[in-house]
C-alpha positions as CSV (number, residue, x, y, z in Angstrom):
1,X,18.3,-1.7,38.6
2,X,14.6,-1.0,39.0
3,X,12.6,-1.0,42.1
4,X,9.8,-2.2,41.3
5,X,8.8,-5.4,39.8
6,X,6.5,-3.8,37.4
7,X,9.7,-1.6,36.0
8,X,11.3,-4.6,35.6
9,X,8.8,-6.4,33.3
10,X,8.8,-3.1,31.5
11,X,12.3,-2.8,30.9
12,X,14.8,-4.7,28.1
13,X,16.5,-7.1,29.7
14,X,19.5,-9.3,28.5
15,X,20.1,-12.9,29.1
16,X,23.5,-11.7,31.3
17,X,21.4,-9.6,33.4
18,X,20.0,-12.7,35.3
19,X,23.3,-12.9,36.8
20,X,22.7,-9.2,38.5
21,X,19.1,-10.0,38.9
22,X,19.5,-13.7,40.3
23,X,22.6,-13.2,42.5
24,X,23.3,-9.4,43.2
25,X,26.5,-9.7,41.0
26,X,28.2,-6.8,39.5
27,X,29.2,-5.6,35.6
28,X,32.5,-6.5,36.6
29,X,31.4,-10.1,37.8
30,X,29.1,-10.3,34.5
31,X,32.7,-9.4,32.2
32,X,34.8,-11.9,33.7
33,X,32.2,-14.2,33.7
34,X,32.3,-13.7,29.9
35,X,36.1,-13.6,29.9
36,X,36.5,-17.1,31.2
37,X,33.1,-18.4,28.9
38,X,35.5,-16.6,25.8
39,X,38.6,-18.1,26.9
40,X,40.1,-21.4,24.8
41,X,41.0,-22.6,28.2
42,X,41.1,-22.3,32.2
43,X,42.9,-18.9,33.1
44,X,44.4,-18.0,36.4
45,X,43.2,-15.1,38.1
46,X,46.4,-13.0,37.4
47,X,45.1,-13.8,32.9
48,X,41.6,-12.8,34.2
49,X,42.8,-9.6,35.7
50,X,44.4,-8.5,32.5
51,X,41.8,-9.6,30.5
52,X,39.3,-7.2,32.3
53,X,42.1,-4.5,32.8
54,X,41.6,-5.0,36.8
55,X,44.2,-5.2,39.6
56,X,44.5,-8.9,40.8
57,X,43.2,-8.2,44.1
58,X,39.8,-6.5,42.3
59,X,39.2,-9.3,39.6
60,X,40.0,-11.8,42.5
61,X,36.9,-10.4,44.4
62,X,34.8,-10.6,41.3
63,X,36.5,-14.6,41.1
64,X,35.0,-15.6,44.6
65,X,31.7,-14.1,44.0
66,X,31.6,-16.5,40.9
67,X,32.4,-19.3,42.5
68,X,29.8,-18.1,45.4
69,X,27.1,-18.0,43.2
70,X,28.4,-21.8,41.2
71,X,28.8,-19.9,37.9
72,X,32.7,-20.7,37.4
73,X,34.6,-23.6,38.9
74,X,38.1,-23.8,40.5
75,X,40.9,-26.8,39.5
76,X,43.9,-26.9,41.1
77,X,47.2,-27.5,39.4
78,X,50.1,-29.0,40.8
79,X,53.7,-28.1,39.8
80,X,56.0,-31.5,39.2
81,X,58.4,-29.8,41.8
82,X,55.9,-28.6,44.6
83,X,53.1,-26.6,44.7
84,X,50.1,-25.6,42.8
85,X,47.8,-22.8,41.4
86,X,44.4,-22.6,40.5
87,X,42.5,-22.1,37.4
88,X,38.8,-21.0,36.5
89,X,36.6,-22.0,34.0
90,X,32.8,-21.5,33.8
91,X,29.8,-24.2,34.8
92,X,28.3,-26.1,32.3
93,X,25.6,-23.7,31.4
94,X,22.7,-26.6,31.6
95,X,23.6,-26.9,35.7
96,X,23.7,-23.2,36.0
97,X,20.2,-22.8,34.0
98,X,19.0,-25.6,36.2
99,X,20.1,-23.3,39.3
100,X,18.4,-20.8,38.2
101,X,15.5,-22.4,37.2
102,X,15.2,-24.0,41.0
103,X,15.5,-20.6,42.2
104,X,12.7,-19.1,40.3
105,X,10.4,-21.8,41.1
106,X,11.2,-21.4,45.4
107,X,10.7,-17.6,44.5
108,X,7.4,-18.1,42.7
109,X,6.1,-20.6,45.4
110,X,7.1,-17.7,48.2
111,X,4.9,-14.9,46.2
112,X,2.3,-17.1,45.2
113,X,2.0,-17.9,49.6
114,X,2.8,-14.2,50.3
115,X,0.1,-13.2,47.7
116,X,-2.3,-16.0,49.6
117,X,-1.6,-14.4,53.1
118,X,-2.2,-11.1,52.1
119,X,-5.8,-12.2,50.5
120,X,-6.5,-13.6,54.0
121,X,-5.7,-10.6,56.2
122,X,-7.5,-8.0,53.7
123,X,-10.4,-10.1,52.5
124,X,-13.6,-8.5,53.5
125,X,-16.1,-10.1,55.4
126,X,-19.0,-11.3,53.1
127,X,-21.4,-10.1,57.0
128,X,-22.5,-6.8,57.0
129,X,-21.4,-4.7,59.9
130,X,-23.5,-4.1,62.5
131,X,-25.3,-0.9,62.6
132,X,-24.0,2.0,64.8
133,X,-25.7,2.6,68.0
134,X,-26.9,6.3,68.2
């Protein structure tokens, strides 16, 4: 990812990246993101796994940074007998936008104060400078 926010603005970007760019998530995050958003219904974390050709413990990292970051939810589902599992879907994409959205707008209100601040402590003073003693 570039350093700079001027790279940024002058690289192509895709819609996914926002998840990298937003929360610090990782191409493995971003494909099982899109595994479960491609999936008919909730898969367990042992389908997700072998949809992305992880190990279980690997995709169940990339799992918990979803859920970190509110872009899949967890349901739990009891057996009849005893017991339970869980299962992951994605967020309704309208909350997640709106997430995002809130984000952007805290972000913008930071630089635009930071910007502000940094007027302030390198403005130069409209009063000449006195003239040196010799």
């Amino acid at each position: 990812m570039p350093d700079s926010m001027a790279e940024q603005l002058r690289q192509d970007m895709e819609c996914e990246g926002l998840l990298e760019c937003f929360h610090g998530l990782k191409e493995l995050d971003r494909e099982c993101f899109r595994a479960l958003v491609g999936a008919e219904e909730p898969l367990t974390v042992d389908e997700l796994a072998e949809r992305v050709d992880r190990e279980r413990s690997t995709a169940y990292r990339a799992v918990q940074r979803l859920l970190q970051t509110g872009f899949i939810e967890k349901e739990q589902i009891n057996y009849d007998q005893g017991g339970y599992y869980h299962v992951y879907s994605p967020t309704d994409p309208s909350k997640i936008t709106d997430d995002m959205q809130r984000m952007l707008n805290d972000w913008y209100a930071k630089m635009g104060q930071l910007i502000q601040e940094f007027e302030t402590k390198y403005e130069q003073s409209d009063t000449p400078a006195p003239p040196a003693e010799s």
